[in-house]
N, C-alpha and C positions, 0 to 999 in steps of 0.2 A: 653540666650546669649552664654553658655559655648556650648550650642549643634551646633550655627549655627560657633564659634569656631573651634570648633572640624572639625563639617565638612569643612568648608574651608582651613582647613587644610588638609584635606585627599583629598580635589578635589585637592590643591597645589601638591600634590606627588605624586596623580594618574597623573594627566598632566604630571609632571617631568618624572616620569617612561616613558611617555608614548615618551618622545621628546626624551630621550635619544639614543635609537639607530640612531639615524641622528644626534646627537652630535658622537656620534663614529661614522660612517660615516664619516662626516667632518674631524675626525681629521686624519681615515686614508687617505681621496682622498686628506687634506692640513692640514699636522702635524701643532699644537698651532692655526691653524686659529679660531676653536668652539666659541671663547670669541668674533666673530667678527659680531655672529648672534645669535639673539633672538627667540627661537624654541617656536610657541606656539601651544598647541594642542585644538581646540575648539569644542564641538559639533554641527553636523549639523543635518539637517530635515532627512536623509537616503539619502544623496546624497553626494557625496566624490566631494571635493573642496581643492584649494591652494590660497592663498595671499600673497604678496608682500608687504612690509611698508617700512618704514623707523621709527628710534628712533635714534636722535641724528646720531653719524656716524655706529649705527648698524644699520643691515638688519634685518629686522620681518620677519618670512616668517611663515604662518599661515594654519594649515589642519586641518583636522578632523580626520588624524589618522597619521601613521611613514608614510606609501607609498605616499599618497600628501602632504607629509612636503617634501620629498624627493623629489617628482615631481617638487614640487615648487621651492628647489633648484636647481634642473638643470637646469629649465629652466632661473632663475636668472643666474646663472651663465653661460649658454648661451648666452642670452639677452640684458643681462646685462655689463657683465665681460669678454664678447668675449672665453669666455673657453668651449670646450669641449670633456667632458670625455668620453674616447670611448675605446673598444676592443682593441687599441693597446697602450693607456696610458689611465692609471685609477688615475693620480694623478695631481696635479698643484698647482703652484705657483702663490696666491693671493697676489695684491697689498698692502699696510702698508693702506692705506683708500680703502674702495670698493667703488663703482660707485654707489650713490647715487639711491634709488625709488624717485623719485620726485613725483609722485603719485600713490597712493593706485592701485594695480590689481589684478585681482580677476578671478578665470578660475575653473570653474564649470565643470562635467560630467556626463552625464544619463546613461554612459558604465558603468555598474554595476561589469563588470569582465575587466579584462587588462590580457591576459593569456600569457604564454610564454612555451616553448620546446615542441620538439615533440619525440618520442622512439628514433628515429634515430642519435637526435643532442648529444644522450649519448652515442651513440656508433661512429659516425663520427668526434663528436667534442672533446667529454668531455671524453671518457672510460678512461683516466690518468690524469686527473685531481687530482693535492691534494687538502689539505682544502684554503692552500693560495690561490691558482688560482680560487675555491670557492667564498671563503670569497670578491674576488673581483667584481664575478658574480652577487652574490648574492646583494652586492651595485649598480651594474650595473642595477639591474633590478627593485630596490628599487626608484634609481634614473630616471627611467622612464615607473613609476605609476603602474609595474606590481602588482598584487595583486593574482593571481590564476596559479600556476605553477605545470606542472609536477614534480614529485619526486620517481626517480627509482634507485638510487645507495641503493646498500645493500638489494636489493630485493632477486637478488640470496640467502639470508643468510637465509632469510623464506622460501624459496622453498627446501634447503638442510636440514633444522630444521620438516620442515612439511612431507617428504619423508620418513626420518627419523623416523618419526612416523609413519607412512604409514608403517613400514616394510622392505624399500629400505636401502641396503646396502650402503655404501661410494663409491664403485666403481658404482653402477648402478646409484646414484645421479652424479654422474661426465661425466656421459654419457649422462645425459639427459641437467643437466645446460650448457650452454655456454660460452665460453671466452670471458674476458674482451673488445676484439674490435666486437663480436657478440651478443651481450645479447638484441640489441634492437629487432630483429627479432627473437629470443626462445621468449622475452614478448610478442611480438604479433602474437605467434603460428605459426611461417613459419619452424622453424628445432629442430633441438634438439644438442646440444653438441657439433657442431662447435667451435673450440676456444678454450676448455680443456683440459684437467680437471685442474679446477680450485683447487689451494690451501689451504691448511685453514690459513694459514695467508693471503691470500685473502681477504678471505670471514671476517674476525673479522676485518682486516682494514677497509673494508665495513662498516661493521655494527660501527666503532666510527664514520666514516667519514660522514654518514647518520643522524647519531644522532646532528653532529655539524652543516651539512647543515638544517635539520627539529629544531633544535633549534634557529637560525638565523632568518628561515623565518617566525615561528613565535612570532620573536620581532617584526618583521615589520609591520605582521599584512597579511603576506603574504601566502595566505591558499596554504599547499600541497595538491595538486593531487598524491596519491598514490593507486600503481596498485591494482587493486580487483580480486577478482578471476570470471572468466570468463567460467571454464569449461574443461582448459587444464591439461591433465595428460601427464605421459610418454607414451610412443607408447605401451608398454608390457603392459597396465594397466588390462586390461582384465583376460591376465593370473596371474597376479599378484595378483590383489585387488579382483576379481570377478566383476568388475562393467560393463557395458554395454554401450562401446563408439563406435562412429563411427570413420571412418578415413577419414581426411578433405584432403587426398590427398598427393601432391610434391607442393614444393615452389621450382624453379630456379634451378632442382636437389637434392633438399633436401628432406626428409620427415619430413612430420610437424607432430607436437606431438598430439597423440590421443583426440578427445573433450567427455566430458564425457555426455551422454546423459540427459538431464534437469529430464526426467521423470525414471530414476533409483536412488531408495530409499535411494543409499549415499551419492548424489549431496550434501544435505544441510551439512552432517554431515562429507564431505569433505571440503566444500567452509568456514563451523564452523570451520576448524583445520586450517585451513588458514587464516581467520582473525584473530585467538588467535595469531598467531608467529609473526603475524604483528604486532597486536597490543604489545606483549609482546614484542617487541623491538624498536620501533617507535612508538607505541600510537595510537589512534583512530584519524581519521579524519573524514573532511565532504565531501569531494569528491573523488570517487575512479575511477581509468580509467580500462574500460576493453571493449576490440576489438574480439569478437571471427569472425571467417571466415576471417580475413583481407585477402586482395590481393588475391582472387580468392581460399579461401577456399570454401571445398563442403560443401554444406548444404543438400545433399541428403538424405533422411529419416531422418533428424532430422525435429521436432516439434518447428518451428520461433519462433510462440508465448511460448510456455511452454518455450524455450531456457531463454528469454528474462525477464519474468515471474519469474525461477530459479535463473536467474545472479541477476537478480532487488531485492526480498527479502533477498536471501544472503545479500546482501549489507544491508539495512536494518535493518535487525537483529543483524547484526554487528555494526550500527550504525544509531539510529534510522532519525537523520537530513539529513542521506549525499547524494548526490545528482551521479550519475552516468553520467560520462564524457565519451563518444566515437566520435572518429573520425570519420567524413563521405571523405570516400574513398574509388573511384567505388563505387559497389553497397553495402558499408553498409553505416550507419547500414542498415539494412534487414528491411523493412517496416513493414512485418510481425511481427518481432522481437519486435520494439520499439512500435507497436499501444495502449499495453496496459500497457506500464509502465504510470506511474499519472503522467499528465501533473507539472511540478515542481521538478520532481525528473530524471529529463536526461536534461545535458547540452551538445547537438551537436557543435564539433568544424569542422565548413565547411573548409576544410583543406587547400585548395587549392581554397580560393576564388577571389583570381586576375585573373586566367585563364579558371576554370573549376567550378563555382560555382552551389551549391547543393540546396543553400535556397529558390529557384524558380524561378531562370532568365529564363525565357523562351529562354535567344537566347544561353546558356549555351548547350557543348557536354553532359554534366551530368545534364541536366535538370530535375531535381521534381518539377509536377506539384503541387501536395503538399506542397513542401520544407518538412521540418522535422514534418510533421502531426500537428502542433502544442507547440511542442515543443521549448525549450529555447536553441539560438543556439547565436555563433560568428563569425564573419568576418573574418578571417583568413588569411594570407599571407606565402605561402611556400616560393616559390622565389628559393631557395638554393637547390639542391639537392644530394646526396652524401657526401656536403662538397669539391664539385669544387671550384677552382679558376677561377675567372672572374668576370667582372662587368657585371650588367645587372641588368633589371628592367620595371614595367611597370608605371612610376612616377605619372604623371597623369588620369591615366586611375585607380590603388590604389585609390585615391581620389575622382575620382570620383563615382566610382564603392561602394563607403562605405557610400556615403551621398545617393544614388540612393538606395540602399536596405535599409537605415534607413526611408526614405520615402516609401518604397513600401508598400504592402499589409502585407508583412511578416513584417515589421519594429516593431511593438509591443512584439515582440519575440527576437528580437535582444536583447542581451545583454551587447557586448561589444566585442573587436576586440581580435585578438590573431600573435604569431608571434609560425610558424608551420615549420621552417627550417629542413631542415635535417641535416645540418652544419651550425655553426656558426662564429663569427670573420674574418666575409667579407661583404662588399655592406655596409656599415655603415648609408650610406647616405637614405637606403629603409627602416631602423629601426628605424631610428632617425624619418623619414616621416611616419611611422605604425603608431608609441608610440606617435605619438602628435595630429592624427586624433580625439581622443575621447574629448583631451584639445580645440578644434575648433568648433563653434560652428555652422558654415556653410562650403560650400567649396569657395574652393583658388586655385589658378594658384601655379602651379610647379615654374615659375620661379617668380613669387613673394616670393616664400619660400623657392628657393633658395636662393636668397638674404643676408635672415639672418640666413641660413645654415652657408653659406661661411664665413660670416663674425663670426660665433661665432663657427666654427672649427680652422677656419686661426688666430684671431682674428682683424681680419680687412677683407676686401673687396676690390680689388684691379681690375681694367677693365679686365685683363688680365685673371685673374682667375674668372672673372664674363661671360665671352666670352666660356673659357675653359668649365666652368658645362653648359653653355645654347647647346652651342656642346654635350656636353654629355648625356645632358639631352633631348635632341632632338633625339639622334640616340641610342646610348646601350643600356639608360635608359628608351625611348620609344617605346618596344618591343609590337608589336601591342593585342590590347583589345582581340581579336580571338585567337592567339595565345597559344595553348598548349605546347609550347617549355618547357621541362624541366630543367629549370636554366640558367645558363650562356652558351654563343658560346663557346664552348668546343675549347680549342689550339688544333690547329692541332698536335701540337709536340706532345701530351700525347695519339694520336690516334695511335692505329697498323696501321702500314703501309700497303699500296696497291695502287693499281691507283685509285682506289675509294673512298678514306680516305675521311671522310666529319668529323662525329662525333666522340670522342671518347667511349661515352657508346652507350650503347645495344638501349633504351629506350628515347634518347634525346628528337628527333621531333623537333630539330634546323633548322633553316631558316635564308638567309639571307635578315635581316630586317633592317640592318644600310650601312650607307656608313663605309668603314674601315678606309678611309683619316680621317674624322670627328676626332676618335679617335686618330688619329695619330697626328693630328693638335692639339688635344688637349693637347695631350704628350709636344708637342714644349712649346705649351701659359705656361704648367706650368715649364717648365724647364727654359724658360723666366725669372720668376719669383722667382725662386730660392735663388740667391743671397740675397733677403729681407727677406726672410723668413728660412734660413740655420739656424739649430735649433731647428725649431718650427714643434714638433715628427709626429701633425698632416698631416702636409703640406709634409712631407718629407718620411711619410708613401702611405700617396694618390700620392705622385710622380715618387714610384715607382710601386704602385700597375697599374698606369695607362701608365708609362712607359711601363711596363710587356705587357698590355693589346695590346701596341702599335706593341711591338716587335712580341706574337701572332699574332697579322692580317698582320704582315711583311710576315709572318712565311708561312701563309696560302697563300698569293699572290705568292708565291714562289714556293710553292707547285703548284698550274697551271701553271706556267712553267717548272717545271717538266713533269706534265703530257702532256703539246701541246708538247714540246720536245721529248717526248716520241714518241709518236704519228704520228710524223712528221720523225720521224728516225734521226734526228738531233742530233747527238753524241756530239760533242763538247759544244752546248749549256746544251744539259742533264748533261754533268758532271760538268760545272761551276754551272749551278742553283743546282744539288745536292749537291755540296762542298761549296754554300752561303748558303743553308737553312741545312745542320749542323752548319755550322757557327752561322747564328741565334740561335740553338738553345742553343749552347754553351755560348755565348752572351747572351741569357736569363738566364745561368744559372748561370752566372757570376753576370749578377744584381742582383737575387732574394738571391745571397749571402750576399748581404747589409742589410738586415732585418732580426731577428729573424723569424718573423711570415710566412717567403716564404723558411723557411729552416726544409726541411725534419731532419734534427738532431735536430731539439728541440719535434719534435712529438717522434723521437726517443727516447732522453734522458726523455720525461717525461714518457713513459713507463717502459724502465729500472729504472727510481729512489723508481720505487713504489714495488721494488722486495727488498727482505731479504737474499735472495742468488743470489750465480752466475746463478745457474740452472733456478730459478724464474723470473732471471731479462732475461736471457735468451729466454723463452716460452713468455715475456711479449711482446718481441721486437719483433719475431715471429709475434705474436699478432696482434701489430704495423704495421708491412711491408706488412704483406700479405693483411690486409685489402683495403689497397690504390694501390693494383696494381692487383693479379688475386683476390682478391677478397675470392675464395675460390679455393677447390678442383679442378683438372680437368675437372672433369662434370661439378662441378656446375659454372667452368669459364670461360668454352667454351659451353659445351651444355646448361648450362644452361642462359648463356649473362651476368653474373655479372660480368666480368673481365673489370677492369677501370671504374666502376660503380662510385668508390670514387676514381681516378685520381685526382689528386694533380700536378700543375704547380710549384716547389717547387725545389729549390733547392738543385743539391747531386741528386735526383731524375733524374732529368734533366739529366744529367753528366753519371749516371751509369744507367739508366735503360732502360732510352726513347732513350738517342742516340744508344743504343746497337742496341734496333729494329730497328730504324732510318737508321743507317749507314749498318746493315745486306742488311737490302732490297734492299739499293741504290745502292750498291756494285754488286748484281744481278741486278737490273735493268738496271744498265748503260754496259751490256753485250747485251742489245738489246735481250731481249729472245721472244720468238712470241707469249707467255703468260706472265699472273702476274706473278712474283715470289713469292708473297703472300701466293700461293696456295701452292707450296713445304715447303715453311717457319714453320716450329711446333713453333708457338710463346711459347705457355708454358714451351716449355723445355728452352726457351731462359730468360723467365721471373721468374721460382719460385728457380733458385738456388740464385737469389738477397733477397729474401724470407729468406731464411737461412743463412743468412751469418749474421757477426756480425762484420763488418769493422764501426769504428768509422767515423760521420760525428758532424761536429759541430754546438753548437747550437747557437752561438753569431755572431754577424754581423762580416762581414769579408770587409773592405774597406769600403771609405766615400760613403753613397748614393747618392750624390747630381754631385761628381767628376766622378762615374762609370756612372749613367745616362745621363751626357754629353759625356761620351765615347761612350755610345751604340748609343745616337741620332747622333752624327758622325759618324755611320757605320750604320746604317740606313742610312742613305740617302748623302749615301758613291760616290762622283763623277763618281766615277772609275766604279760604276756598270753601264753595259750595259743598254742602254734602253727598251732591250728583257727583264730584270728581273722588271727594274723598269715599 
């Protein structure tokens, strides 16, 4: 009797242990609410589940581990409580009673992974991140069922520690690592050094700020993906170590750092010194990512299988459970590469499966007949790229495209869905719709599910904004199934100018696939709406963000009348349509000064805050700027097409950088020249001294959003403009 005692008391406190982190949770998204819900954590058969109850006037809400307790809580308080916690607020205020389960519900998954970030979203989204803005993520992701996530901050501190021993000097390691807004492409071998030299309080901020998010995730229960070693050295490795690498080539201008040949005799007992630093400051895990050749590295005279072979036991021997994560993009992984790793030990994330899927669509540009040889792979949604601003999406086509491969031939290999952004803290509406495909247990209509989107972002549902997303969701969000478009319809404002401006980056493959009115209508339905909803952070963030989108497609209609004006030799129209579309964009950047999240000074300010000196916070900002405008170097901004790659519609931005271009060009154009002026134009010398500078912008909302966006919708669709502009 005392033993079955005993034990029920130790299952009481394993359970307890196990609900607490969703009790903190709770009390940070709603300080004192925790008393309001009964957290129970139960075992299941191997299959992750959430419930709903009720007790009296608490909430039950019932998993099998943190991540479907948490699951379960959002979507109660979705569903339930009209609330939803997003990217632009992580917190809310519950009612003194909550809104009753009236009956038991119950939401099962056979997605055995929920995956989240991709290299990119660390360096577009996150590269300044503290632990607060962490700590919020890291509930954000808890809150919708993620369980399998990237984890690369404080990587640079193993690769400095491991060099280190290698022999490498502190200068020859600062050549090779990366700057803080460049580290996702040195991880996945495209350059070496861009961005530094990094500090060493850097790098030990790193390594605490690593250790608090790998502590976090696993409370949750949230397994890290941390990088493995894949084979990359510095470019001098040769003369340095003696070992025998090939060279994978240029990335964009850059040179990528040397790959060490699989079949020379110090691969193991390099890729050994690289999981001790690892693990000597982060710990062992079960999954590790590693991408060698990404994006057009050469694979010439290297040996696929041996590569693949070498990267796979490494890993292994470092940890005998863990499972090898690589992204399929273009042509990796390398078929060759992956035939002989054990089926069980490589989890493929199809990266880009809403437009270009790898798992064997046949009617797919990246078609494997194949799919992943057999292999354990997930459904994937990039959608974002750079970390553009814009709306956009494939709504329905997402949905249906997840329940058609769960069915297909491959579907016994599916494992579970992923969110593969390149940027993050936009489109809220394609995340929310990712993270709840695995909770459904067939498919559903977009606007069926818009429905109780609206209603449990807004906290109500109102015609006007039920009208507003079926517009939306019809046209920006319904970017066609074919479509290889990368990300969002690029604002014309953030493109270099010319008479040929269509996209801003190099790589779009943008089309127009919507009407603009659609959009622009819908801007009106929610500015309608306003007055009921002034307040409420959700409503008044999507009413700018889609304002914005409105004042873009202004922006672009304006711009062909520029160009027929051109064309036409029509001087006087040329320079009122050029003196309305600065105006727009001025006007955009007036709005975008209403939100935090659309003002380039808070990307600013969080990379200076993570500096210890002037000189640090300096190189950080640097950092900061140049990322989101040339990108890089001369070469690698012009000849090599990164420049506006990360373009940002963002206020301050808007103001000093883009109108510069802007108002340069027009000023020649409207001389009527019998070429573009484009072509005399040296855009970089106009663009990298905004790079260097260190003028303050700010990072708090500047004016009411709800009073400016009835500003702007009045000069939209301003009387007084001609019916040539309109």
């Amino acid at each position: 009797m005392k033993r079955l005692h005993l034990f029920c008391l130790l299952l009481c406190i394993a359970l307890t242990a196990g609900a607490s982190p969703v009790k903190g949770l709770i009390e940070r998204v709603a300080p004192g609410s925790s008393g309001k819900f009964i957290i129970e954590q139960k075992p299941s058969s191997g299959i992750d589940f959430f419930e709903l109850d009720q007790k009296g006037e608490k909430i039950v809400i019932r998993g099998n581990n943190p991540v479907s307790i948490a699951a379960g809580l959002n979507w109660y308080l979705k569903y339930y409580a009209g609330i939803h916690l997003s990217w632009n607020k992580m917190t809310a205020e519950l009612p003194g009673v909550l809104p009753p389960v009236t009956r038991k519900e119950r939401h099962e998954t056979a997605s055995v992974y929920r995956y989240d970030l991709n290299y990119c979203t660390f360096s577009y989204t996150m590269a300044f991140w503290d632990w607060a803005r962490w700590e919020q993520e890291l509930d954000w992701m808890a809150l919708h069922g993620i369980n399998l996530s990237l984890a690369l901050v404080g990587t640079d501190a193993v690769w400095r520690n491991m060099l280190s021993k290698l022999g490498y000097s502190k200068e020859e390691v600062n050549e090779f690592v990366a700057g803080p807004a460049f580290q996702a492409w040195w991880l996945m071998n495209n350059l070496e050094g861009w961005g530094g030299p990094n500090t060493d309080s850097w790098y030990e901020d790193r390594i605490a700020l690593q250790k608090r998010i790998l502590k976090r995730m696993r409370e949750y229960g949230i397994h890290p993906v941390l990088p493995g070693y894949s084979g990359m050295l510095p470019h001098n490795a040769k003369e340095k170590l003696g070992v025998n690498v090939s060279d994978p080539g240029t990335w964009c201008g850059y040179n990528r750092p040397a790959f060490l040949q699989p079949t020379d005799t110090r691969f193991g007992e390099i890729a050994a010194l690289y999981y001790e630093e690892m693990n000597r400051l982060y710990g062992k895990a079960d999954f590790y990512s590693m991408d060698p050749f990404h994006e057009g590295g050469k694979v010439a005279g290297v040996n696929l299988d041996a590569a693949g072979q070498a990267i796979w036991q490494a890993m292994k021997k470092n940890s005998r459970n863990s499972v090898w994560v690589v992204q399929a993009w273009g042509a990796n992984p390398r078929a060759q590469m992956i035939k002989n790793v054990p089926r069980g030990d490589m989890l493929v994330l199809d990266l880009y499966s809403e437009s270009r899927p790898q798992w064997g669509e046949p009617e797919s540009s990246w078609y494997r007949e194949n799919g992943f040889d057999g292999h354990q792979w997930l459904y994937c949604m990039l959608l974002n790229y750079g970390g553009n601003v814009g709306l956009h999406g494939k709504m329905q086509h997402v949905i249906d495209a997840y329940y058609k491969a769960s069915r297909s031939s491959f579907g016994n290999t599916l494992k579970g869905v992923g969110m593969t952004m390149e940027g993050s803290e936009n489109n809220p509406v394609m995340y929310e719709l990712l993270c709840e495909l695995p909770w459904r247990p067939s498919t559903f209509s977009k606007d069926e599910w818009l429905e109780g989107y609206i209603a449990a972002r807004y906290g109500k549902c109102t015609p006007r904004l039920r009208e507003a997303w079926v517009l939306l969701g019809n046209s920006i969000y319904n970017c066609p199934p074919r479509s290889t478009q990368q990300g969002t319809h690029e604002s014309i404002f953030c493109a270099r100018p010319s008479l040929k401006a269509y996209q801003a980056s190099s790589w779009s493959e943008m089309s127009d696939y919507y009407r603009p009115q659609d959009v622009i209508r819908a801007a009106g339905l929610f500015l309608e709406e306003a007055g009921q909803f002034k307040g409420n952070d959700n409503f008044e963030y999507d009413l700018v963000d889609i304002t914005r989108q409105a004042v873009a497609e202004k922006g672009r209609l304006i711009y062909k009348v520029i160009q027929a004006s051109y064309e036409a030799g029509d001087k006087p129209l040329l320079r009122q349509a050029s003196d309305r579309f600065l105006e727009l964009l001025l006007l955009q950047d007036r709005l975008l000064a209403t939100r935090p999240e659309f003002k380039v000074g808070r990307w600013i300010e969080q990379a200076r805050n993570l500096g210890h000196t002037p000189a640090e916070k300096d190189w950080l900002e640097w950092n900061a700027r140049v990322q989101i405008t040339t990108w890089g170097n001369r070469t690698a901004s012009d000849r090599g097409g990164l420049r506006d790659y990360a373009h940002k519609e963002w206020n301050g931005l808007l103001k000093d950088f883009y109108y510069l271009r802007w108002k340069t060009w027009l000023d020649r154009l409207n001389d009527l020249p019998d070429r573009d002026p484009a072509s005399s134009i040296d855009y970089y010398s106009l663009e990298e001294p905004w790079t260097l500078r260190h003028d303050t912008y700010s990072s708090t909302k500047e004016g009411d959003c709800v009073e400016t966006a009835k500003a702007v919708q009045r000069q939209l669709f301003s009387p007084e403009e001609t019916t040539h502009i309109n």
